[in-house]
C-alpha positions in Angstrom: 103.2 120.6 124.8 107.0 118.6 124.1 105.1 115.5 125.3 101.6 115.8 122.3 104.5 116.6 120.1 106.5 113.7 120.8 103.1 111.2 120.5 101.7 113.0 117.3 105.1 112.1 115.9 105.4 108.8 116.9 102.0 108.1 115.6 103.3 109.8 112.2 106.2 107.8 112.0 105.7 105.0 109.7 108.6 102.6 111.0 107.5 101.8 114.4 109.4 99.4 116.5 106.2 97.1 117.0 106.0 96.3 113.8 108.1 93.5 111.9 111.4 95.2 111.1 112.8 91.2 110.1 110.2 91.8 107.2 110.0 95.1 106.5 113.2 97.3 104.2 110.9 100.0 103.5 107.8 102.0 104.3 105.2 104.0 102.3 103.1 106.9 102.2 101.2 110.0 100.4 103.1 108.6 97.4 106.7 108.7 98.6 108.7 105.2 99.7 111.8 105.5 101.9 114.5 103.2 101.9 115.5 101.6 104.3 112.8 102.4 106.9 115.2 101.0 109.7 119.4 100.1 109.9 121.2 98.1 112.6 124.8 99.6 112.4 127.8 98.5 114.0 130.7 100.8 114.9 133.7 99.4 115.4 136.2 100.8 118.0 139.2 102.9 115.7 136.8 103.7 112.8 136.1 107.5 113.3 133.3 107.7 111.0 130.9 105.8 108.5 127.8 107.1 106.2 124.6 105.7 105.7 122.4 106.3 102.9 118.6 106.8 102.7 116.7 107.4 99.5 113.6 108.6 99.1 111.8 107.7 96.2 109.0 110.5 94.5 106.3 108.6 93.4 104.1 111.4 92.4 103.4 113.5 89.5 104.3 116.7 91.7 107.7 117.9 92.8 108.1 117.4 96.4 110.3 119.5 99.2 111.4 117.9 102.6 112.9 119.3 105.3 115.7 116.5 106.4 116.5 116.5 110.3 118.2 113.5 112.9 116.2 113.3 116.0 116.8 110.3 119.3 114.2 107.9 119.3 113.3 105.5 122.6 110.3 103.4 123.9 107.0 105.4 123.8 105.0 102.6 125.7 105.7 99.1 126.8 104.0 98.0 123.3 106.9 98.8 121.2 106.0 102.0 119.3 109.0 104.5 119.4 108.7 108.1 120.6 110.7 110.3 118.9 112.4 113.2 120.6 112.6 116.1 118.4 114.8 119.7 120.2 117.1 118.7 122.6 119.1 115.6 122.3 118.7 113.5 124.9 121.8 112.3 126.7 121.6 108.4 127.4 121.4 106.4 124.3 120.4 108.9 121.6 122.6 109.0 118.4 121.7 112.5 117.3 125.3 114.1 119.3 126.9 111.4 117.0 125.6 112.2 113.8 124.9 114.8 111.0 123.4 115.3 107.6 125.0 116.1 104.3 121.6 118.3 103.4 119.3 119.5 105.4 116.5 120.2 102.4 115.3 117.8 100.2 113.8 118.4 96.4 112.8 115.3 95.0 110.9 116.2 91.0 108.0 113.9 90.4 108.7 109.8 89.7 112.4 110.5 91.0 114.6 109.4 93.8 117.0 111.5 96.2 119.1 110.5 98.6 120.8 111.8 101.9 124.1 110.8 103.6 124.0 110.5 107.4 127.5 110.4 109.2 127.7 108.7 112.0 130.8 109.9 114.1 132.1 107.5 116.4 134.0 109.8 119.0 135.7 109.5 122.6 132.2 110.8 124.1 129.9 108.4 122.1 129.8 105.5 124.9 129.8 101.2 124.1 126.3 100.1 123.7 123.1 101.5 121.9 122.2 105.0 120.6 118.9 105.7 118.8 118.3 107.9 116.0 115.4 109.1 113.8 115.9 110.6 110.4 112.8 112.7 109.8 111.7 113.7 106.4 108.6 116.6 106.5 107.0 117.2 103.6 107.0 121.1 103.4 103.7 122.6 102.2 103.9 125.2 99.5 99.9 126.5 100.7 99.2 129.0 103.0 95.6 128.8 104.1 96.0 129.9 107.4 94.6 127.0 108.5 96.2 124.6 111.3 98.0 121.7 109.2 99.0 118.3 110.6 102.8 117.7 109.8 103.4 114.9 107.2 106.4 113.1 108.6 108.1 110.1 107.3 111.3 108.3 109.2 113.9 106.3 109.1 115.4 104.3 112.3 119.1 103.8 113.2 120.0 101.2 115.3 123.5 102.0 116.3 125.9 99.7 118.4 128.5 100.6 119.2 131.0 97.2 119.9 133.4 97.0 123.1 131.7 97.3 126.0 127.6 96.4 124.2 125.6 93.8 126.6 122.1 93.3 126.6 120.5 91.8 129.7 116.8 90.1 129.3 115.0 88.9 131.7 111.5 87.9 132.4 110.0 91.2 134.4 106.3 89.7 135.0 104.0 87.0 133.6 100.0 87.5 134.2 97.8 84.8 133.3 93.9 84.7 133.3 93.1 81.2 134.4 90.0 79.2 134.0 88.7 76.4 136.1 87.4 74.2 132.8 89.9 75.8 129.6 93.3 76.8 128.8 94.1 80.4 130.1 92.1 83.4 127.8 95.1 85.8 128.2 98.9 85.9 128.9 100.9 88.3 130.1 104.6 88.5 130.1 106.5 91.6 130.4 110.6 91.7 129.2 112.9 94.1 130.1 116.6 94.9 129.2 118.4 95.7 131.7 121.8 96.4 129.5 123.1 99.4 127.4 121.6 97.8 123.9 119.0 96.4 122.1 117.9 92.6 121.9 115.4 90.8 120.2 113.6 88.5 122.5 113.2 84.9 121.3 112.0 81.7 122.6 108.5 79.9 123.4 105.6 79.4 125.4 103.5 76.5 125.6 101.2 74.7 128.1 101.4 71.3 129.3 98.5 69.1 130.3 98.7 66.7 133.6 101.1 63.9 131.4 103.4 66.1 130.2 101.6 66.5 126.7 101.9 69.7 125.1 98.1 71.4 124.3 99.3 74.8 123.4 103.1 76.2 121.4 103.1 79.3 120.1 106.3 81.8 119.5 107.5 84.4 121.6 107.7 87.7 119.8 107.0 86.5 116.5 107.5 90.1 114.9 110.9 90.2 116.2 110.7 94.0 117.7 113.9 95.1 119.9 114.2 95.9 123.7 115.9 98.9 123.7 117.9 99.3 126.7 116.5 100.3 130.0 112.7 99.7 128.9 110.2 96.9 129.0 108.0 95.6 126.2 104.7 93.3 126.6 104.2 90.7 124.7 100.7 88.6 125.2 99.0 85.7 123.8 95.4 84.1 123.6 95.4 80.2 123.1 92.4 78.9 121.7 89.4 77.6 123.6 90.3 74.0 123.1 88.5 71.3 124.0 90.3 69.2 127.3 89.9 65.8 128.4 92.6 65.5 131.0 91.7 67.2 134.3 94.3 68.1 136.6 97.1 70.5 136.8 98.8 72.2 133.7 101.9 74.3 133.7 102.9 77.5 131.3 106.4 77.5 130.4 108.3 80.1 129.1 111.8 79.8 127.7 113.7 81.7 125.8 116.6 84.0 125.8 115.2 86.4 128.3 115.3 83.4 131.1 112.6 80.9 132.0 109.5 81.2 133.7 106.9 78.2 134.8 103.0 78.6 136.6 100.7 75.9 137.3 97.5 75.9 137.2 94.1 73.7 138.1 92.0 72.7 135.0 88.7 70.8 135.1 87.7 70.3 131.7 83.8 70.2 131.2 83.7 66.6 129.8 83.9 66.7 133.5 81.3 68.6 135.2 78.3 66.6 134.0 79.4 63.5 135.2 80.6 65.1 138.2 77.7 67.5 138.8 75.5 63.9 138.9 77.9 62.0 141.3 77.7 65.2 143.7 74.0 65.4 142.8 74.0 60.9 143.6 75.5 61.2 146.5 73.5 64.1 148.2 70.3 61.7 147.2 72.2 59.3 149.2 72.9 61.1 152.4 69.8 62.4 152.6 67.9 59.2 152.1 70.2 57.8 155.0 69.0 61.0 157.3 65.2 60.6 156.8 65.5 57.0 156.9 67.1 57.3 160.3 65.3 60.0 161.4 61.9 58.3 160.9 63.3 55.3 162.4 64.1 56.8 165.6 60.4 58.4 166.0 59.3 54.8 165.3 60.9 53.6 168.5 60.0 56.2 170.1 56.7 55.9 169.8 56.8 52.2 171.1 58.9 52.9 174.2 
């Protein structure tokens, strides 16, 4: 039951990790827009506290009630999208043992904005590295139709670090590639994971590389610029185009970037090839066999006159 709940709300939530938080400083929906829809927040060691804001703007012509509450937020999948953990805090990097609310009820009138204050208390117990929070607002329903009713739920992200002690550690976990014999690979795989106590952003490239060292396909890794939150993996994949080769031979991926480097090779036969290939093959089994029958009739000739 925890677990639907967690998924229903992390398909509610409106700023996901997966999408482009570099672009993104707000989020919409069912007329309201929150500001900001995420926050990367810094505590530095000796300051005991600092507040965040978040406003929430009414842009209805009805008078709207939230319900205001900080939940942890990790990894729901290995595609980004957060899951948010609502109840019990959890213990390793969640943020909501380190913060607190000014309100917990929000009235917002129609075509106004409200705000709420968030505190984020950096104490002895909150450790160096990342912590993860969500603040939830649920728009309360003033019907009671006895019906079952699908929470409206609108968040706000906190990306808290907190400095002395913070590392992230990338590194390339796996890279899958679906080779073909005559074009550049349909699909690629690569898998990162953080293996430090907080977030990074994965950057770099990949490209392919014909037999002379010419580069045929460049694209950049994790062009929406979503987070590894610590201790999880996220996939990122790719399909180059179906261009048209020239050069058979072998062709390399590379990978580099800030998570570490990674290289495959792989045999290409482009099909300007095959024709002229599929005749040679086709020429010289002509050949052969014209060389066996020759032979062959040859021998039953002497044959016959000994």
């Amino acid at each position: 039951m925890e677990l639907k709940r967690r998924s229903l709300l992390a398909l509610l939530s409106l700023a996901t990790i997966a999408s482009s938080l570099a672009s993104v400083v707000s989020v919409s929906a069912a007329g309201v827009t929150l500001l900001p829809s995420y926050k990367y927040i810094d505590v530095i060691p000796g300051k005991k506290a600092q507040n965040v804001p978040i406003s929430i703007q009414n842009n209805t012509e009805l008078e709207l009630t939230f319900s205001v509450e900080i939940a942890d937020f990790g990894a729901l999948d290995d595609n980004g999208g957060p899951a948010i953990y609502r109840g019990n805090a959890r213990p390793e990097y969640g943020l909501k043992n380190f913060a607190s609310l000014n309100k917990a009820d929000l009235v917002v009138p129609a075509g106004k904005a409200k705000s709420v204050s968030v505190s984020i208390l950096n104490t002895d117990a909150m450790k160096p590295g990342g912590h993860y929070g969500a603040v939830l607002f649920t728009l309360q329903s003033k019907e009671n139709t006895g019906k079952v009713k699908v929470e409206q739920v609108i968040s706000s992200l906190l990306f808290i670090t907190k400095k002395g002690g913070d590392e992230a550690k990338l590194t390339i976990n796996t890279t899958k590639v679906s080779t073909s014999a005559v074009t550049l690979p349909k699909h690629i795989e690569t898998i990162i994971q953080n293996k430090g106590n907080v977030h990074a952003v994965p950057e770099g490239t990949v490209s392919i590389t014909d037999p002379i060292g010419k580069t045929v396909y460049s694209t950049t890794l994790n062009k929406e610029r979503g987070p590894v939150l610590p201790g999880t993996i996220r996939k990122f994949t790719y399909q180059p185009p179906n261009t048209f080769l020239y050069i058979p031979g072998i062709y390399q991926l590379h990978i580099e970037s800030n998570s570490g480097t990674y290289t495959e090779k792989f045999m290409i036969l482009p099909t300007v090839f095959l024709a002229p290939l599929g005749l040679a093959v086709a020429i010289v089994a002509f050949i052969v066999g014209k060389v066996v029958v020759h032979r062959r009739t040859y021998r039953a000739k002497k044959h016959v006159r000994e």
